[in-house]
Structures are given as C-alpha cells and as structure tokens.
C-alpha positions as CSV (number, residue, x, y, z in Angstrom):
1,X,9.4,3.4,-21.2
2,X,8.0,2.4,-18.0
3,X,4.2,3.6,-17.5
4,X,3.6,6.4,-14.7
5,X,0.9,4.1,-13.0
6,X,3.8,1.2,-12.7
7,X,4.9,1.6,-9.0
8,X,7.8,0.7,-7.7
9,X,7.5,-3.6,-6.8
10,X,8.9,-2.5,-3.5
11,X,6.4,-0.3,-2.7
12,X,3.7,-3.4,-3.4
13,X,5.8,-5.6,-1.5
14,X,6.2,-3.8,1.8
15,X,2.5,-3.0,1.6
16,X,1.4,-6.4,1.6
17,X,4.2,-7.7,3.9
18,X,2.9,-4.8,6.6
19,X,-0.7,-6.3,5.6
20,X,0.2,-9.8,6.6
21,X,2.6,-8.7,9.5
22,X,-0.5,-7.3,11.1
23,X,-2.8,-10.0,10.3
24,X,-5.7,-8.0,8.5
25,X,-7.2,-8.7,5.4
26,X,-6.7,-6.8,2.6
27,X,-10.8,-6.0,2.7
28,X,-10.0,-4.8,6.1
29,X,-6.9,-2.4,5.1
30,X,-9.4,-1.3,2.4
31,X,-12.2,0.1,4.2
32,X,-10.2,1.3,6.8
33,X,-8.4,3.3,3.7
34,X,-12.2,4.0,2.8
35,X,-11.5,2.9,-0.3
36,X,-12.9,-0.2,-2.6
37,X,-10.5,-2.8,-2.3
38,X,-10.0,-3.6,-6.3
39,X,-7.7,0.3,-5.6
40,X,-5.9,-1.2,-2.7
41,X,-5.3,-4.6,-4.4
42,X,-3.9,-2.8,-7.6
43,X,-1.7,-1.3,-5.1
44,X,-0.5,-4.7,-3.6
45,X,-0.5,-6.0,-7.1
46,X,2.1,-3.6,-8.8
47,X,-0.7,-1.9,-10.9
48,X,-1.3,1.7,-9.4
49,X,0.6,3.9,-7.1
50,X,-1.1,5.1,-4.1
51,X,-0.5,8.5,-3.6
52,X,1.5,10.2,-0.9
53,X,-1.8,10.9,1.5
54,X,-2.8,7.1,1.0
55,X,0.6,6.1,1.8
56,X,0.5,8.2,5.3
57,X,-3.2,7.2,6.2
58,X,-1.9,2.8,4.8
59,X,1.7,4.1,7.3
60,X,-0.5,4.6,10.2
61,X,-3.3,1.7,10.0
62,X,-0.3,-0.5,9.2
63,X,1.8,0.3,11.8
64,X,5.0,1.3,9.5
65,X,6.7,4.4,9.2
66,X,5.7,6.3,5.9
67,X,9.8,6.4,5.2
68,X,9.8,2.5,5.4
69,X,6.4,2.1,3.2
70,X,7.1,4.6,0.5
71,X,11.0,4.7,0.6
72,X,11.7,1.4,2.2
73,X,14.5,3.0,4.4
C-alpha cells in the first residue's frame, strides 16, 4: 500500500518544472510560500503532498493554473 504522504510524481514534477520555467530558486519559491524550504523541497522531491491552499498560493507565485499544478490538466 502506497503511503498517504507519497504524492503523486506528477505533482513533484510540474512543481519543479514551473520552478525552473520561472527561473527562481527553490529558496526563493520557499519563502515566498513562507515556508522553510526542506517542506517545499520534500514537495519537489516526491516526499510530502502540499496541501490544496499551498498548491493555490505555489499556482499563483508560479504562474500556473492550480488545475495544471495539482491535476496536470
């Protein structure tokens, strides 16, 4: 059984390809996020899910639609 804090790898993907697409660093994207960046890097890295508000706030500083970051539609 896959564990609940396994996200999907697509979800990691399109956050770091957003990342890199906009040229910031993932220490940027973090405290933009306001978070520490070990949280957003275990998000890039496949090891925690962000939840849906993250998602929204990483959607706008990104410049992605939330449909495209969470769903990949």
């Amino acid at each position: 059984m896959k564990n609940q804090a396994t996200n999907d790898v697509g979800i990691s993907r399109r956050i770091r390809q957003a990342r890199l697409k906009m040229r910031f660093s993932a220490v940027y994207v973090s405290k933009q996020m306001n978070l520490s960046h070990s949280i957003c890097s275990q998000w890039e890295n496949n090891k925690a899910n962000p939840s849906t508000a993250h998602l929204v706030k990483l959607a706008k500083i990104l410049n992605v639609s939330f449909e495209w970051l969470a769903l990949g539609s």
